[in-house]
N, C-alpha and C positions, 0 to 999 in steps of 0.2 A: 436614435432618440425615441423612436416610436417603439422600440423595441423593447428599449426601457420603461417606456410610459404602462405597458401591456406588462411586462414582469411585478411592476408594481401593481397594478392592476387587479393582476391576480393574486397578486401575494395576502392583498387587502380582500378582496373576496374570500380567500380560504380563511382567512384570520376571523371573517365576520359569519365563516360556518361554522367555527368550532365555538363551544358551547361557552361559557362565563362560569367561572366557580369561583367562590365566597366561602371564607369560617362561617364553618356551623349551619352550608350546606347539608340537606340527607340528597343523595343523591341513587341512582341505580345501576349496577355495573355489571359485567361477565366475567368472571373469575378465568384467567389466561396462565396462572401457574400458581402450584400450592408445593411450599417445603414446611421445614421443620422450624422455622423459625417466621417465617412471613406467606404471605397471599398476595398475586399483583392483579389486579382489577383494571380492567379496560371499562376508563367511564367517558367514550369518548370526549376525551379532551388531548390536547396538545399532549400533556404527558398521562403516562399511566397512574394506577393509585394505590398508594402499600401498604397492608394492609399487617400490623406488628402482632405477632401471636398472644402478645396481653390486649390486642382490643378485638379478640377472635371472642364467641359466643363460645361458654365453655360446652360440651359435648355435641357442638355442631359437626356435623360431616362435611366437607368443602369438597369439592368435586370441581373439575376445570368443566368449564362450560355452564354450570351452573348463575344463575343470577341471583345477586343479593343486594341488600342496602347499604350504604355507606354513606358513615357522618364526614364534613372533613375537619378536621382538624389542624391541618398548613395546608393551605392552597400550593404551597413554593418553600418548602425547606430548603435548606445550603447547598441540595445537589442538583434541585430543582424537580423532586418529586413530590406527590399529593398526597401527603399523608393522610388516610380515613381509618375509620373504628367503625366497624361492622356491629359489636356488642350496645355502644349509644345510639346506631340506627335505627337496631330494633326496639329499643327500647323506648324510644321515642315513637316509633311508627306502632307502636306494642300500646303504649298508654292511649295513642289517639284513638287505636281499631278497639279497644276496649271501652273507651268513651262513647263511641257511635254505637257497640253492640248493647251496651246497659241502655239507651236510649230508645234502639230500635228493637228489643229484647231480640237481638240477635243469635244464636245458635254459634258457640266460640269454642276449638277444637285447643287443650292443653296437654301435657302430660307432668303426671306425677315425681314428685320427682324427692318428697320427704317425707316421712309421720313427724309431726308437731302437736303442741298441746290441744286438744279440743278437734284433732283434721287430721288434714294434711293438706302439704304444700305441693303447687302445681306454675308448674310455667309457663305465661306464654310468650314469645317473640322476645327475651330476656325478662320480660316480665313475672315478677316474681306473685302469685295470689294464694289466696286460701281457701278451701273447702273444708266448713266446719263436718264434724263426723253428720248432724244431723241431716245435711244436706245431701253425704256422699250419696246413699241409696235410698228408695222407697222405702224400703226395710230397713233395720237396724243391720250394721256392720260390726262384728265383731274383732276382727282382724283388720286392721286398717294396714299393716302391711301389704297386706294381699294386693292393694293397687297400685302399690311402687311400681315405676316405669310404665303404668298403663297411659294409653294415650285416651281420651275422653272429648267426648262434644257437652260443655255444660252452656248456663245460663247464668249473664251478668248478673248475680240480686242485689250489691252494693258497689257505689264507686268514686271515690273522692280521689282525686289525682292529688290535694295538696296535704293530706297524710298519708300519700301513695298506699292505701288501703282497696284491695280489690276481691270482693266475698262471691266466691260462684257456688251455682249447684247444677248437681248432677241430677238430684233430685227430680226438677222440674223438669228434666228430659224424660226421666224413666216413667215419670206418671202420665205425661202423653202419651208417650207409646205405646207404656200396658193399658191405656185405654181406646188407644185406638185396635189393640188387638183382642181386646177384651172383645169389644165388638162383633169382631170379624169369627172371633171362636164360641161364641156365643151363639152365632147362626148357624153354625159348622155342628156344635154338639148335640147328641143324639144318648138319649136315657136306653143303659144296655151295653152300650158300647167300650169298647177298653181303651186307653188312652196311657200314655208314657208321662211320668211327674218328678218334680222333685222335693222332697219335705222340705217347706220352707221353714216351720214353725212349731212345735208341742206346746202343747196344753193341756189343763188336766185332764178335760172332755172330750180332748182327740189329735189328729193332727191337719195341720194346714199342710197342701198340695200344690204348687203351682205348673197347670197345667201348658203355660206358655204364655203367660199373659193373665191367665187370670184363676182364681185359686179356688180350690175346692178342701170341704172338710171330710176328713173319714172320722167318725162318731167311734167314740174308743169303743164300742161293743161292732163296730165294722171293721175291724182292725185285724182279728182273727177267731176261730172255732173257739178257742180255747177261752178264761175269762183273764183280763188284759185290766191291771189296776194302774197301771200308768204306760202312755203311748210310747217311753222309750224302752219298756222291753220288746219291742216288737222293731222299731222303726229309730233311724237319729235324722236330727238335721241334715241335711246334703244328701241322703239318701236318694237313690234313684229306684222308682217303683212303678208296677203297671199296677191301672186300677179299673176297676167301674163303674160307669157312670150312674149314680142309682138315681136320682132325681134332679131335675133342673127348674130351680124358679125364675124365669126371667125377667119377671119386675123386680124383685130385690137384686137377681144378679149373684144369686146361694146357690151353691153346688153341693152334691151330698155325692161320697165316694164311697166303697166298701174295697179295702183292699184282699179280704178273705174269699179264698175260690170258690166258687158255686158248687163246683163239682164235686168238691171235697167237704158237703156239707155231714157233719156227723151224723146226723138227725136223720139223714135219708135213709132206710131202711130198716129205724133204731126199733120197731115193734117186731121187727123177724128176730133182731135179739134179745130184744126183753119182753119180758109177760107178768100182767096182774098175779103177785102173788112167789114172783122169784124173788130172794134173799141175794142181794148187791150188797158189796162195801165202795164205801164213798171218802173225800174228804168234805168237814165241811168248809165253803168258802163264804158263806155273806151272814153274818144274822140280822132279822127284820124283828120287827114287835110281833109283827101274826105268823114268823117261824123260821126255818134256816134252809140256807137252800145248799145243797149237795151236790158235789160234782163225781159222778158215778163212771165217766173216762172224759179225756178232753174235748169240751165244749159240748159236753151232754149235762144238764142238772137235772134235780129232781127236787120239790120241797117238802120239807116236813114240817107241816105246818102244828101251831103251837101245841095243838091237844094230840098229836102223834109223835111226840118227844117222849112222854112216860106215861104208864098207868097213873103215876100219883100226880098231884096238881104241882104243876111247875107255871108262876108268876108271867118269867121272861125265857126265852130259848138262851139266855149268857149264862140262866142260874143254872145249867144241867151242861150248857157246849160253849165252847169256844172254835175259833177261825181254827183251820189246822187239824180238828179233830179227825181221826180216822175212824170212822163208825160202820154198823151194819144196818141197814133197813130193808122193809118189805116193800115191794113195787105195788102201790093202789089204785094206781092208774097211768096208760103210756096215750098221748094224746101226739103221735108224730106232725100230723098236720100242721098244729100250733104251737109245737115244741117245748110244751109241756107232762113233766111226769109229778104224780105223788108218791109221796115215799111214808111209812109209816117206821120210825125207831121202836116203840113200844109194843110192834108185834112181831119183830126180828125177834126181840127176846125169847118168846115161846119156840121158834124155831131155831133159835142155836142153844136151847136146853136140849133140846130133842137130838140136834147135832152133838152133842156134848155129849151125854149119853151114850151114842155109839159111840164114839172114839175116846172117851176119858181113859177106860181101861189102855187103850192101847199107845194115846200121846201123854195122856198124864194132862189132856187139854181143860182148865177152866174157865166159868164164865168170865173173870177178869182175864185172860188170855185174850176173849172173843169183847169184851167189852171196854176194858179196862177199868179203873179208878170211878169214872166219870161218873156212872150210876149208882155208886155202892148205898147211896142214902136210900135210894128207891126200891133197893132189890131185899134189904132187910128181913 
């Protein structure tokens, strides 16, 4: 009798170790075996829990030993197993951690998982949300492809669970951070120095560089020797460039780059090659009101300003040249230091008569050969 009173005993004790399960339990389990068609989940209780491949999370990994959520759904089916849904666990446990992170502006890790109108679509914990395009990046995104399947840490910015509407941004991460490292590179940068970039951005007056956090301009005339009328013949977006640092303001927080080498300046030694009074051919590349300026080899100019266009009175440097002209001028001054030359058009003349002269007889050379069209009202 006592025997029996102690079997019972016990039996009553171990009944009142194991745990109570209810519909509509979420409960936590250990996954104990995974096939092609089910998952059995040890949530200790009396029986195991089964877990049917339609209420599996689609593109989860399930691994034995792994722990996961589960809803139940029959405490006690006809065979006497616990049927649970892993897909409604998280999604439940998904809306609440999403509730408490919009609240506590929590840092909440998703991944991508569609482009949709205005975004894309990102998941979490089955949770279905959105990231409008304006939020994806600091920047403008172009390809919103490009983040399919990325995984991402954003920021709850809206969340209403009863139009299950959930608005994140990625945005409000990326601006933290480039400004915490804005910071940190800000005290690090030193004018002179060369530094690794990527072109974030063109415009018409240059390009934007982001140096790792925080971004620098190269002024389209620091772009290269040569003269550069818009920043992508030289440079595209994504571009990977070294540069140098040419000035830093650190109360605006403006950076000024030059990505054209030092060393390879034309200008260095440009008076051992030219001298007051040598006859160059040029094109012209810019015209101003007070004259045009010429470019006598790559990123050397020279101007000729308006009263050295012609003997005769010409109004504007458009009425005698155009952009493109290939012309000849006389050097009236080489100023290497400041990287200025003058050039005179209207006293080449006199010396390629003289040229002309010797070689007519022999090339058959005249002054529209050497001059073309351009002057013929003037030369009358």
């Amino acid at each position: 009798m006592e025997e029996q009173n102690t079997m019972l005993e016990y039996m009553d004790e171990i009944e009142k170790s194991m745990k109570r399960i209810g519909k509509d339990d979420i409960l936590t389990g250990t996954i104990i075996s995974v096939n092609d068609e089910e998952i059995i989940v040890n949530i200790g209780y009396i029986s195991d829990g089964i877990i049917g491949k339609e209420e599996l999370v689609e593109g989860w990994e399930y691994k034995e030993g792994d722990e996961i959520s589960a809803y139940v759904l029959d405490p006690h089916d006809q065979e006497g197993n616990v049927v649970l849904s892993h897909k409604k666990a998280e999604a439940i446990v998904g809306w609440d951690d999403l509730e408490d992170a919009f609240e506590e502006k929590k840092v909440t890790p998703v991944k991508v998982t569609e482009v949709v109108k205005g975004g894309v679509a990102a998941v979490y914990r089955n949770v279905s949300c959105f990231i409008p395009a304006s939020l994806l990046s600091y920047r403008y995104v172009e390809d919103l492809s490009s983040y399919l399947g990325k995984n991402l840490d954003v920021i709850v910015e809206d969340f209403d669970r009863e139009k299950k509407r959930v608005v994140l941004s990625r945005k409000a991460i990326e601006v933290v951070e480039r400004q915490d490292k804005k910071v940190k590179l800000m005290e690090q940068l030193q004018t002179g120095e060369m530094r690794q970039g990527m072109v974030t951005k063109l415009m018409k007056f240059g390009a934007f560089v982001d140096l790792g956090g925080v971004e620098g301009l190269i002024h389209l005339d620091d772009l290269a020797w040569h003269r550069v009328n818009h920043p992508s013949e030289v440079v595209s977006e994504g571009d990977s460039v070294t540069v140098y640092v040419a000035n830093i303001d650190k109360k605006t927080g403006k950076i000024g780059l030059i990505l054209k080498k030092v060393d390879e300046d034309p200008w260095q030694g440009v008076s051992d090659y030219y001298a007051v009074g040598d006859l160059v051919e040029g094109t012209v590349v810019r015209l101003m009101d007070f004259g045009a300026f010429v470019e006598i080899e790559a990123g050397v100019e020279g101007l000729v300003h308006l009263s050295e266009i012609s003997s005769e009175r010409v109004r504007k440097p458009s009425d005698a040249l155009k952009v493109g002209d290939q012309i000849q001028a006389v050097i009236l001054k080489v100023d290497e230091a400041n990287k200025k030359m003058s050039l005179s058009i209207k006293d080449a003349v006199g010396q390629a008569s003289e040229e002309f002269e010797l070689v007519q007889e022999e090339q058959g050379t005249t002054l529209g050969d050497l001059f073309g069209d351009k002057f013929k009202d003037f030369f009358k």
